[in-house]
C-alpha positions as CSV (number, residue, x, y, z in Angstrom):
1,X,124.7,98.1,97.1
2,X,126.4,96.6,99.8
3,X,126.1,93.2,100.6
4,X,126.8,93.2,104.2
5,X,123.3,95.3,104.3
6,X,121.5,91.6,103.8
7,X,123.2,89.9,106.4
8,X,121.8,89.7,110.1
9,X,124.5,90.2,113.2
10,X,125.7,87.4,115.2
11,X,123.5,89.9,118.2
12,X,120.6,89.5,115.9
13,X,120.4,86.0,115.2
14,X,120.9,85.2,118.9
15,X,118.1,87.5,120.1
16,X,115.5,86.1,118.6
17,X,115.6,82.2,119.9
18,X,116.3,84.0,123.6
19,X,113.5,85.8,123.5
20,X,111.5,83.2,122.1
21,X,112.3,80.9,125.1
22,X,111.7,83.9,127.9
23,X,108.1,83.7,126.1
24,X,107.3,80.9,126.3
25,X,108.8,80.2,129.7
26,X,106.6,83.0,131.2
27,X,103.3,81.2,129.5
28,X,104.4,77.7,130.8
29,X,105.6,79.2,134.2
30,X,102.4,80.7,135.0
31,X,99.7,78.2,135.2
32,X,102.7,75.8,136.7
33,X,102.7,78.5,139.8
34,X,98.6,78.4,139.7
35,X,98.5,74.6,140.0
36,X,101.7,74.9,142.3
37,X,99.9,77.1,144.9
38,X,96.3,75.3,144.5
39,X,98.0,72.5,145.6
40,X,99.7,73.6,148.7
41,X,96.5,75.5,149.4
42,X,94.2,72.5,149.5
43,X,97.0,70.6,151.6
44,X,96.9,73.7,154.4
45,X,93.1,73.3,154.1
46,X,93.3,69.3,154.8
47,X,96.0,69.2,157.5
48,X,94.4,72.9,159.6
49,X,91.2,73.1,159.3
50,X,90.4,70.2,162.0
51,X,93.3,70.9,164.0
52,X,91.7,72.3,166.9
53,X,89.4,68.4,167.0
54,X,92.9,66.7,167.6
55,X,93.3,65.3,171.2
56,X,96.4,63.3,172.5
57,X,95.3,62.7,176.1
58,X,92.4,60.7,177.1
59,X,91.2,63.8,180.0
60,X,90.6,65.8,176.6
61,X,88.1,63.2,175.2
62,X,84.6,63.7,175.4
63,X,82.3,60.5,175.2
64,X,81.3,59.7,171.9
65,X,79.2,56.4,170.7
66,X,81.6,55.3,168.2
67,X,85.5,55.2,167.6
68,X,86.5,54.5,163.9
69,X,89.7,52.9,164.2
70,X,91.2,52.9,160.7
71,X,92.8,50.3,159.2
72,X,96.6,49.9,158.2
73,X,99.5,47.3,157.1
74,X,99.6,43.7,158.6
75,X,102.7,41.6,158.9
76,X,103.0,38.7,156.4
77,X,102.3,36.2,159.6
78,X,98.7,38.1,159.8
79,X,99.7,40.3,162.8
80,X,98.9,44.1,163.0
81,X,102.2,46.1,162.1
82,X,103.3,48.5,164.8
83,X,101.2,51.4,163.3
84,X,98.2,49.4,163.2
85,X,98.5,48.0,167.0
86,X,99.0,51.1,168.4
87,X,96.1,52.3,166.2
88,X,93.3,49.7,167.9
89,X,95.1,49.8,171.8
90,X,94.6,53.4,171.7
91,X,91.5,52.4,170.5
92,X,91.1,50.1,173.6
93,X,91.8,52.7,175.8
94,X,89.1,54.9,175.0
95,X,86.8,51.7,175.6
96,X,88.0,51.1,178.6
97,X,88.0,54.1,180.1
98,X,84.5,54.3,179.0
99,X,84.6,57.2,176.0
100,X,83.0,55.2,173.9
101,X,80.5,52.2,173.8
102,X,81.7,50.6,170.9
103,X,84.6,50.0,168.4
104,X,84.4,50.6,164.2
105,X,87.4,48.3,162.8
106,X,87.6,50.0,158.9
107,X,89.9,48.5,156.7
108,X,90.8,45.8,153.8
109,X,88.9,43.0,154.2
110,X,91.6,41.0,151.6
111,X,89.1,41.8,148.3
112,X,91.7,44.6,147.5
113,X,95.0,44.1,149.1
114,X,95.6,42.2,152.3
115,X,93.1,40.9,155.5
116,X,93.5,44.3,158.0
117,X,90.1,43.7,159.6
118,X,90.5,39.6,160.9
119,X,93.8,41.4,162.4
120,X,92.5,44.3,163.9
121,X,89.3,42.3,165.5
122,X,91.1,39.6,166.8
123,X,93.8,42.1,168.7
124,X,91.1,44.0,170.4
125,X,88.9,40.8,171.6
126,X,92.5,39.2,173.5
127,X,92.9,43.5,174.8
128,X,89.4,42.7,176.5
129,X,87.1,44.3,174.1
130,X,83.7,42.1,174.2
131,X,83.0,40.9,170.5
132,X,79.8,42.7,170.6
133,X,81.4,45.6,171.0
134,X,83.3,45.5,167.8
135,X,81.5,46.5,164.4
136,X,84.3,45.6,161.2
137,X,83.7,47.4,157.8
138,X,85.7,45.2,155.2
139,X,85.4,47.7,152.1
140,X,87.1,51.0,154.4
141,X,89.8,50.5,151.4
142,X,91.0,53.9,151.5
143,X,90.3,56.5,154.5
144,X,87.6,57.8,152.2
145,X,85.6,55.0,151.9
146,X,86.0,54.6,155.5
147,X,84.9,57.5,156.7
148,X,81.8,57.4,153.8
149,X,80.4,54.2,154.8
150,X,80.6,54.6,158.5
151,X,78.2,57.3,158.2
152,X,75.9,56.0,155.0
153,X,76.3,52.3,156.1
154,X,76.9,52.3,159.6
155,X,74.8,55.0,160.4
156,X,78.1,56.3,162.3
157,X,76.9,60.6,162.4
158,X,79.4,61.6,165.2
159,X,82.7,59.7,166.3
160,X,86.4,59.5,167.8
161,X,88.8,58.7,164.9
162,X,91.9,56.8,165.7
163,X,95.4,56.9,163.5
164,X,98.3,58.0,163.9
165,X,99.8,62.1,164.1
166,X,100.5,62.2,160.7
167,X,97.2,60.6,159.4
168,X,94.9,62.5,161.6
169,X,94.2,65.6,159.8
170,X,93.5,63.9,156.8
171,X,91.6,61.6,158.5
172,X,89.3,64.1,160.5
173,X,88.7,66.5,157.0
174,X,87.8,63.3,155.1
175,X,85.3,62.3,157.6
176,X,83.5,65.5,159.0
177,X,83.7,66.9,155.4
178,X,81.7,63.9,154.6
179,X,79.0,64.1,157.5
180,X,80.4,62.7,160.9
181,X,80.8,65.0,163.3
182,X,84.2,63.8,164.4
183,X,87.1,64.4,166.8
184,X,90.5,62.5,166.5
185,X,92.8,60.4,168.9
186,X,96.3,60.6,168.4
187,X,97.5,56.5,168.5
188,X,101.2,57.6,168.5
189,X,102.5,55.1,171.5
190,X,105.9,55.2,169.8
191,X,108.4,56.5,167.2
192,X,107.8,54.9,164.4
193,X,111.1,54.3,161.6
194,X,109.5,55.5,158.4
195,X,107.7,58.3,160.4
196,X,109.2,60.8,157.8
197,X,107.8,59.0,154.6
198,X,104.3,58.2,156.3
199,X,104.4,62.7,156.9
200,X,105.4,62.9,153.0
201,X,103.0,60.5,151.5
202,X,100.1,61.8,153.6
203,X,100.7,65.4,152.4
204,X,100.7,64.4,148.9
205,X,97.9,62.4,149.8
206,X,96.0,65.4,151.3
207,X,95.9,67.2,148.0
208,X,93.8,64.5,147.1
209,X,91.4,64.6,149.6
210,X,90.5,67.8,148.8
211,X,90.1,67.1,144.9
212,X,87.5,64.0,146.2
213,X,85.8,66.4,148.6
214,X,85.4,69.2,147.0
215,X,85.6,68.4,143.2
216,X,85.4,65.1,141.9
217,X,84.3,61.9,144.4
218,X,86.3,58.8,143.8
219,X,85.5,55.0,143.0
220,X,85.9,52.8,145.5
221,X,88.9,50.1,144.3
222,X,86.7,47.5,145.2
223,X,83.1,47.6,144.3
224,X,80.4,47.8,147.1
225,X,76.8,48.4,147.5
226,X,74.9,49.1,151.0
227,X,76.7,46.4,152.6
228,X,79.0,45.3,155.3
């Protein structure tokens, strides 16, 4: 008998591990383009479906009780970043043109990062705003918890959010999809210089929105309980 019968082709031996790989590339590639597409369907969710509540000019406001403003960075010297003090004069604005009767400052109240709310208080009482006016939240750590307690604490049920463009649509699906009936108020006064990273962390960010709205509520970082 011949020997070379027994022994496999260089074609055959390289077959096999190809084919092996195609395999299991199909299996892994598939549920990667499932969780690939989920994703960038609950981002389209976040940033559209409140779209049409967005309003950039105060003659498209209608009244509203409330504005949320939401929190963001502060200098190191305890000053609002730029962000942030556009955030609570747009915020100003509405109150003085008489949209709305009162002010929500949400943000860190230092327990998990940095003071946002001694900042954001202080800025609108020397812009005019009576203290009375002004209601702070200290545990709005994340725009979640924000949006959450304004309406379960607060008893905050419809609203004008304030934040920038690129934080608004996040902002408005967090908070009506957790029960206030809200609008938004685009703070943009200028162009900001890491506009492009704020528009790529808040997509990311919107992804998990969805997840906490829809599928699995978050902790808050910092514990709270039915209080200011």
């Amino acid at each position: 008998m011949n020997g070379d019968a027994f022994t496999p082709s260089p074609e055959g031996q390289g077959h096999s591990p190809r084919k092996a790989l195609a395999v299991l590339g199909n299996v892994l590639g598939i549920p990667f383009f499932l969780v690939l597409n989920a994703v960038i369907f609950s981002i389209l969710i976040v940033q559209i479906l409140y779209m049409p509540n967005m309003r950039d000019r105060l003659v498209d406001v209608q009244p509203h009780r409330t504005a949320i403003i939401l929190g963001a960075s502060v200098l190191r010297d305890g000053t609002p970043s730029d962000a942030l003090r556009d955030r609570i004069l747009s915020g100003v604005d509405l109150y003085n043109a008489g949209l709305v009767e009162e002010l929500l400052m949400t943000g860190d109240d230092g327990a998990f990062h940095i003071d946002e709310i001694s900042s954001m208080k202080e800025t609108a009482m020397r812009a005019g705003v009576p203290e009375q006016k002004i209601l702070t939240d200290g545990h709005g750590y994340r725009t979640y918890e924000s949006c959450k307690r304004a309406i379960e604490v607060y008893g905050v049920s419809d609203a004008i959010v304030v934040t920038q463009r690129f934080h608004l649509g996040r902002a408005l699906f967090l908070c009506n999809e957790l029960g206030v009936d809200a609008i938004g108020f685009v703070a943009d006064r200028q162009t900001y210089i890491r506009s492009r990273y704020f528009w790529i962390r808040d997509l990311a960010s919107s992804a998990k929105a969805f997840y906490d709205v829809y599928i699995q509520p978050p902790k808050p970082p910092v514990s709270w309980t039915g209080g200011s």
